[in-house]
C-alpha positions as CSV (number, residue, x, y, z in Angstrom):
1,X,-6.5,-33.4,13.3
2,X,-3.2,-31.2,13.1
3,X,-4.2,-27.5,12.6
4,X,-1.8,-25.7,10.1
5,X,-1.4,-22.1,10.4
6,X,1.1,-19.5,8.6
7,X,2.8,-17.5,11.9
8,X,1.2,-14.3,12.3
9,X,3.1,-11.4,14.1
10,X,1.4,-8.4,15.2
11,X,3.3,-6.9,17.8
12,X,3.6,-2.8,17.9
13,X,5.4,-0.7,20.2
14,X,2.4,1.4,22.4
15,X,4.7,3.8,23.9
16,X,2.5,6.9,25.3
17,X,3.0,9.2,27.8
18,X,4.3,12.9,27.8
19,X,7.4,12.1,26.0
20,X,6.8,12.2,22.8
21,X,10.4,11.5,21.0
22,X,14.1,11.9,20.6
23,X,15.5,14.8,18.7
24,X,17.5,13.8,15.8
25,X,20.6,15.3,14.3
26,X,18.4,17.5,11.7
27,X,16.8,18.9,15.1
28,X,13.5,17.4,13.7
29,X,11.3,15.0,16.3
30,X,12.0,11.2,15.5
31,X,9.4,8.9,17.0
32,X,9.5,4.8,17.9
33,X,8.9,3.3,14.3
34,X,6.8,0.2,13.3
35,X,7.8,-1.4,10.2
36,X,4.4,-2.3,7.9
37,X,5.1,-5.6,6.6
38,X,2.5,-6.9,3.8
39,X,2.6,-10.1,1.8
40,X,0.6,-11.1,-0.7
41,X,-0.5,-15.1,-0.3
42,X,-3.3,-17.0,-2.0
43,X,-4.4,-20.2,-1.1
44,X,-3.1,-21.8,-4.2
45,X,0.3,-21.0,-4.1
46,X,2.0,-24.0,-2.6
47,X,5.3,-22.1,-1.5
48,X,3.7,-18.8,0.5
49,X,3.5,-21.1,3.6
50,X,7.2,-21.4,2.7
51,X,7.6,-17.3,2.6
52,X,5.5,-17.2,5.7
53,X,8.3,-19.4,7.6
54,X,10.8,-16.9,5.9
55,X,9.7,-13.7,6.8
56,X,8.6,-15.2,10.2
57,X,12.6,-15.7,10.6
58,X,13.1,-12.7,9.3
59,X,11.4,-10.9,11.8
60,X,13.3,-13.1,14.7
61,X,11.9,-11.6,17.9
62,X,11.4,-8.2,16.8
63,X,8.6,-6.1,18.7
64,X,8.0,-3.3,16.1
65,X,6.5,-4.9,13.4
66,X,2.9,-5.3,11.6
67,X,2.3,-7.8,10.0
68,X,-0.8,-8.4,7.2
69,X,-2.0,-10.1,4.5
70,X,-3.4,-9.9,1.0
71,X,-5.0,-12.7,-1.0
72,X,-4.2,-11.9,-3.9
73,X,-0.8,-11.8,-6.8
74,X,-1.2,-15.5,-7.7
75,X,-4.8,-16.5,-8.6
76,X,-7.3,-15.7,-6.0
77,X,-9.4,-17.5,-3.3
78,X,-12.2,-17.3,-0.5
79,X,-10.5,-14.5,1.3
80,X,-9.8,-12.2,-1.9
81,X,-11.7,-9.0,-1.7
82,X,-11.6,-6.0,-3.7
83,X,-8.6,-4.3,-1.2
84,X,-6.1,-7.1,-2.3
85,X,-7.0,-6.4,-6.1
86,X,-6.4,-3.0,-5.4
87,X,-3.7,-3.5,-3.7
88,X,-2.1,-5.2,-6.6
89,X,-0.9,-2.1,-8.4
90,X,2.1,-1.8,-5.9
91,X,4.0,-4.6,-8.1
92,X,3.5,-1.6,-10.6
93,X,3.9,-5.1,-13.4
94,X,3.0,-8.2,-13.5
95,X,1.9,-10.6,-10.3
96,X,3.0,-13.6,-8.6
97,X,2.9,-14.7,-5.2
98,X,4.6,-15.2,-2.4
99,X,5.3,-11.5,-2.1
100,X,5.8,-9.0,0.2
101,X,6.4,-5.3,0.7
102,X,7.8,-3.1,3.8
103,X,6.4,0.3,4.4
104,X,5.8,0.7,0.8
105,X,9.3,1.5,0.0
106,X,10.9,0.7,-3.3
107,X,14.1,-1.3,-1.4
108,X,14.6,-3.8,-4.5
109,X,14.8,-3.8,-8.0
110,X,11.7,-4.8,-8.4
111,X,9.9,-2.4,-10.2
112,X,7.8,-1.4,-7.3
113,X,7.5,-1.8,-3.6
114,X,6.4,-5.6,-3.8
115,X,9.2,-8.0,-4.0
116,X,9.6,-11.6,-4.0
117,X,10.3,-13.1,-0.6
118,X,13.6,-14.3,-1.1
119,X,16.4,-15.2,1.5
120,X,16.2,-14.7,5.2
121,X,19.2,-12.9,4.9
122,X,17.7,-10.5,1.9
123,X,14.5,-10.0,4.0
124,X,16.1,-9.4,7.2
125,X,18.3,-6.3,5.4
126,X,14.9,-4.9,4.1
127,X,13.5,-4.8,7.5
128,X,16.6,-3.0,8.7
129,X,16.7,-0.7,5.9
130,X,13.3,0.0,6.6
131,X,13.4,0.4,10.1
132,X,16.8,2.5,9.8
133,X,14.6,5.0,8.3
134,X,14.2,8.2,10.3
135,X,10.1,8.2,11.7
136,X,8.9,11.6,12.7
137,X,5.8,10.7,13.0
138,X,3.7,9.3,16.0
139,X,0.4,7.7,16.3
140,X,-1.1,7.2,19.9
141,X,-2.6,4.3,21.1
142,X,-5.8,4.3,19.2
143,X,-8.5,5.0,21.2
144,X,-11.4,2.0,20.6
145,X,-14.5,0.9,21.9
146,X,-16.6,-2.0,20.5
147,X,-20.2,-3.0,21.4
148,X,-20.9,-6.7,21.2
149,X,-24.5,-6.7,20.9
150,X,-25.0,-3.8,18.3
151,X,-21.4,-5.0,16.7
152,X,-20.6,-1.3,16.4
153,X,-16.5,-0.4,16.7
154,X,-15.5,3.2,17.2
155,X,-11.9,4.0,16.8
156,X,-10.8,7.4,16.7
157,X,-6.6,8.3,16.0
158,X,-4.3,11.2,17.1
159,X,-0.6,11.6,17.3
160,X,2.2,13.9,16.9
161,X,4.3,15.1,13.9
162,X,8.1,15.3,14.4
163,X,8.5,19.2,12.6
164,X,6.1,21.5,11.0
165,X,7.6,20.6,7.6
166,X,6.7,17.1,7.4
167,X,3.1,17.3,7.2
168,X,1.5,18.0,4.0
169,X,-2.2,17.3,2.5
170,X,-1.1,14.2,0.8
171,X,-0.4,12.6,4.3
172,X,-3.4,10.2,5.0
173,X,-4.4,8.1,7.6
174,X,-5.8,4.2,6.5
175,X,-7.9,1.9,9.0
176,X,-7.9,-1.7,8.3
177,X,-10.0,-4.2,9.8
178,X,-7.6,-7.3,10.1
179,X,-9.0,-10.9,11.0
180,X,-6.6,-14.1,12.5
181,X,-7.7,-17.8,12.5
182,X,-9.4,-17.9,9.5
183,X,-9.7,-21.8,8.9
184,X,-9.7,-22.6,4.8
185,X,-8.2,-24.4,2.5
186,X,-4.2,-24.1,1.3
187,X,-1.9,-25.7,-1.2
188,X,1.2,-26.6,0.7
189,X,4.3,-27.8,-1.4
190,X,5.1,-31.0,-0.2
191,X,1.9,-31.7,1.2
192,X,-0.8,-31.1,-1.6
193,X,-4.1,-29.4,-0.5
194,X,-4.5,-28.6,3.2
195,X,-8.3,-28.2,4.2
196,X,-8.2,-26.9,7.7
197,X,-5.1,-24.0,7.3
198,X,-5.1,-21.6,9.4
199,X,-4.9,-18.0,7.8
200,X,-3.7,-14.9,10.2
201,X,-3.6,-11.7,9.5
202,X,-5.7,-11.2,6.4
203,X,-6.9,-7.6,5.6
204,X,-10.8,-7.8,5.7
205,X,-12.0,-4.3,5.2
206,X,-11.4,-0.8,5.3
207,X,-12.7,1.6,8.1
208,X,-12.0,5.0,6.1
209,X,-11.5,5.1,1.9
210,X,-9.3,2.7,0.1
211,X,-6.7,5.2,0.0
212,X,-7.0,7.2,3.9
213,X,-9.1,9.6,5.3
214,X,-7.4,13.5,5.5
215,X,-5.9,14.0,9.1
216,X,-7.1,17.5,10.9
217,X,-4.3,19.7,12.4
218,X,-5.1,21.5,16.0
219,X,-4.3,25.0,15.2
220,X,-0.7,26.1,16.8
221,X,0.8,23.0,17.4
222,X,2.1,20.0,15.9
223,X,-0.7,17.4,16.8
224,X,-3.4,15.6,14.4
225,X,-6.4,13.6,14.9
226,X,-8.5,11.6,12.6
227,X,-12.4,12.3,13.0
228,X,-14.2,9.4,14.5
229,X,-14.8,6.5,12.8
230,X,-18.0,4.5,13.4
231,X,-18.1,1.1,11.4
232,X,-20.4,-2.2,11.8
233,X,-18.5,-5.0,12.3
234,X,-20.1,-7.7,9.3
235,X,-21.8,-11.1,10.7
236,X,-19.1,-13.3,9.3
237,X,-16.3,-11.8,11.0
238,X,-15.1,-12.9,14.5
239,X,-14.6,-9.9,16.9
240,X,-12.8,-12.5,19.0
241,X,-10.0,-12.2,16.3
242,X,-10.1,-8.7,14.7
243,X,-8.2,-6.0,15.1
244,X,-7.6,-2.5,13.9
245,X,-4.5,-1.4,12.2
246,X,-3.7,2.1,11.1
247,X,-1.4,3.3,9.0
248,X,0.3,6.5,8.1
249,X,1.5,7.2,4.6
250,X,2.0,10.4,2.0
251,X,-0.1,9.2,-1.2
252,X,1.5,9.8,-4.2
253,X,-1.3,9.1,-7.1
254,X,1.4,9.7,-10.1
255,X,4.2,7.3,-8.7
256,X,3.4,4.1,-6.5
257,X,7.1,4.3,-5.6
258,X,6.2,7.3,-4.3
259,X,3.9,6.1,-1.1
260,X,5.9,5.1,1.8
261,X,4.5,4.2,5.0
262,X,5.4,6.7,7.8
263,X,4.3,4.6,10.5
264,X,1.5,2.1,11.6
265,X,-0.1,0.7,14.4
266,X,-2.1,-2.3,15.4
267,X,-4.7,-2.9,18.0
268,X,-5.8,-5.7,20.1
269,X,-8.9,-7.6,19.3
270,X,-12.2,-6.0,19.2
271,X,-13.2,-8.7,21.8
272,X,-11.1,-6.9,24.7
273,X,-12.3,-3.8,23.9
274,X,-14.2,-1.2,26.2
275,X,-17.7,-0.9,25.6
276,X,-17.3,3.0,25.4
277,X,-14.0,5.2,24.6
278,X,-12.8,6.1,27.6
279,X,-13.8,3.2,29.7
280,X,-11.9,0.2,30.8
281,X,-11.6,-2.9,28.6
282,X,-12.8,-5.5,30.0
283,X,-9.7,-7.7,31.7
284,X,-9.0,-11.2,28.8
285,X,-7.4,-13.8,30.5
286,X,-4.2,-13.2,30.8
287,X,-1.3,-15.5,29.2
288,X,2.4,-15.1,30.1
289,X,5.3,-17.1,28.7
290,X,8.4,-16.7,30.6
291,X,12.2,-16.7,29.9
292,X,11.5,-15.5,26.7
293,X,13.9,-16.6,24.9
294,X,13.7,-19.8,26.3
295,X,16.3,-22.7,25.9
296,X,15.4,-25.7,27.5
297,X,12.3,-25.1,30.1
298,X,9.4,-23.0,29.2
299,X,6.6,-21.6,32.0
300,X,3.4,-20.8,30.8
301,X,1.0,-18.8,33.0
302,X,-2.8,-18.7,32.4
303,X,-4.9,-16.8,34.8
304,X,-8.1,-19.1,33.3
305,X,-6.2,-22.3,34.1
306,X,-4.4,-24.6,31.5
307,X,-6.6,-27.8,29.9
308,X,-3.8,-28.2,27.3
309,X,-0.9,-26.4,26.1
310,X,0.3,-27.0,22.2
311,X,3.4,-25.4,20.6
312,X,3.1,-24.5,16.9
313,X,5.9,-23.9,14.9
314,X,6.1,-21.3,12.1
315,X,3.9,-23.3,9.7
316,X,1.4,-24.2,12.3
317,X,2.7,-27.8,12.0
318,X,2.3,-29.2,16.2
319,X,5.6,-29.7,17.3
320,X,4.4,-30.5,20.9
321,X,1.3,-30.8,23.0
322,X,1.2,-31.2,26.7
323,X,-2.0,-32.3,29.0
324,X,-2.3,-29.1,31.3
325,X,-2.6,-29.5,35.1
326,X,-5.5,-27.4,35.1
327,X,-3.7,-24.9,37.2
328,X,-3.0,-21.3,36.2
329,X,0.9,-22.0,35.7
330,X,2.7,-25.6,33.9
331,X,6.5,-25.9,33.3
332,X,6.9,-27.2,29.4
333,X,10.3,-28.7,28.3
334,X,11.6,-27.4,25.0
335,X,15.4,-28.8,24.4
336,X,14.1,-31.4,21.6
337,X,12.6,-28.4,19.9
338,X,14.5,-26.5,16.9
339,X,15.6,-23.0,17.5
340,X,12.9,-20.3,15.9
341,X,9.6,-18.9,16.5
342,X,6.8,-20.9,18.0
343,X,3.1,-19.7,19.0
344,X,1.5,-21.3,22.4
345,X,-1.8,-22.3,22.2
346,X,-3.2,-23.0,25.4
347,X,-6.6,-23.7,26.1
348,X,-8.1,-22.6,29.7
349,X,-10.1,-24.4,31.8
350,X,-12.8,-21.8,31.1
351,X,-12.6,-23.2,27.2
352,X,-11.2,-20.4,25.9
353,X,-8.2,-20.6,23.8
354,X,-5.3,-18.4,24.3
355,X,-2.0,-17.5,21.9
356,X,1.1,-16.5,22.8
357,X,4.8,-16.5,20.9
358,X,7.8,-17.7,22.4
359,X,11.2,-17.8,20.6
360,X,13.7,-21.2,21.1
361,X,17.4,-20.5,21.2
């Protein structure tokens, strides 16, 4: 049976080092920048797959973008949990869904920081307005650990402000627990009820309050840290497709217009993750897809070996699937395929299954 899947990108910039930043014209620090994007989808609205595939074009082959996802602003579902309802009083009016938001800026004239999804064109001037937006703040690499057999995840944050003048009290750090290939049920226009849809990206809990945890200052300088969080990971999540994102933003509780996102960052999946902070992660399988771009011929790597290699376009429909040659790297021709963004799935030898994105031009 065809899995269907909304495209999930979470791809963020984990530049570290001594270097901290540029200086910008105001003589303030600037720092790389990754735009939050979050939609709000329910599996009963028939056209979110559709603002999936739009945003997803939107984003085109961008690398500093995260990407997550609330059920909630049209009806609810399976996923809904009492973040997305929250969550609904950035429309700062009435709901509706598909709709999405970018760092919590009011861009539109919408009256808050959720918007319809409109046009690719529209969304693609949103992300650049957002990303245009000077970022003089910088969060490190978080630094994880996650114990398999206890289920216990440690994550603890620190990072850089740009000048002394852009911290304040109300800045805040949040910690989400984000979860991909969630199988369930969605209404796809065109197509009626979907049973096995595959939901990415959806916001599953919080590791600090609702609305951040207070970041601590080291005395003299311009670096923060956020104390260390210790969370149990719930039985009927999937550490094989969780992550931790964080994000940065200046809480306004008298004007939801008044929240924007400073920066964020995701992790990879708990599943890769060292046992302790400050040890190795254990090394996942590695999956390379190469040019990137592609036009016409596509190689995909696997260090497990490849049993089968299918393409997924930006709906998760299967737009091609290719015996592997059980070898760690396979030659896959993409001319017939339309230009966009495509995730790999490729299942190793070892029966694991492995994602990638590659883009068609």
């Amino acid at each position: 049976m065809t899995k269907h899947s909304i495209l999930f990108i979470v791809l963020a910039a984990l530049a570290g080092g001594t270097a901290w930043a540029q200086t910008a014209e105001d003589g303030k620090q600037t720092f790389n920048h990754n735009v939050l994007i979050e939609q709000f989808t329910t599996g009963k609205c028939q056209y979110c797959p559709g603002g999936a595939e739009r945003i997803a074009s939107a984003v085109g082959n961008s690398t500093n973008v995260v990407w997550i996802k609330h059920h909630a602003g049209f009806s609810e579902d399976d996923l809904t949990n009492d973040i997305h309802r929250t969550m609904l009083c950035f429309y700062n009016g009435s709901t509706y869904a598909p709709a999405v938001m970018f760092d919590r800026r009011h861009l539109s004239d919408d009256p808050g920081p959720v918007m319809s999804v409109g046009y690719v064109s529209d969304l693609r001037n949103f992300i650049s307005q957002a990303k245009n937006e000077p970022c003089y703040t910088k969060i490190l690499p978080l630094a994880t650990a996650y114990d398999p057999a206890t289920r216990r995840l440690r994550v603890s944050v620190s990072g850089r402000f740009g000048d002394a003048g852009i911290y304040n009290p109300d800045v805040r750090m949040i910690l989400f627990l984000v979860e991909d290939s969630i199988y369930m049920a969605q209404s796809v226009a065109g197509q009626g009820m979907v049973s096995d849809f595959l939901h990415m990206g959806t916001v599953r809990d919080t590791l600090t309050p609702m609305w951040g945890a207070d970041l601590t200052m080291e005395e003299g300088t311009l670096n923060y840290s956020l104390p260390e969080v210790i969370y149990r990971v719930p039985e009927g999540f999937d550490p094989a497709h969780c992550k931790v994102v964080a994000i940065m933003y200046e809480h306004n509780a008298a004007d939801i217009n008044g929240c924007a996102v400073l920066n964020s960052l995701a992790t990879g999946y708990l599943s890769d993750m060292p046992l302790a902070i400050g040890h190795p992660a254990p090394q996942p399988a590695a999956l390379r897809l190469f040019p990137n771009p592609a036009q016409s011929r596509l190689t995909v790597e696997c260090a497990a070996g490849i049993a089968e290699v299918t393409l997924l376009d930006a709906l998760g429909r299967e737009a091609l699937r290719q015996q592997g040659c059980r070898q760690e790297c396979q030659a896959v021709d993409c001319s017939a395929l339309t230009t966009g963004i495509y995730v790999v799935r490729v299942l190793g030898t070892d029966g694991r299954t492995h994602y990638g994105k590659f883009f068609k031009n």
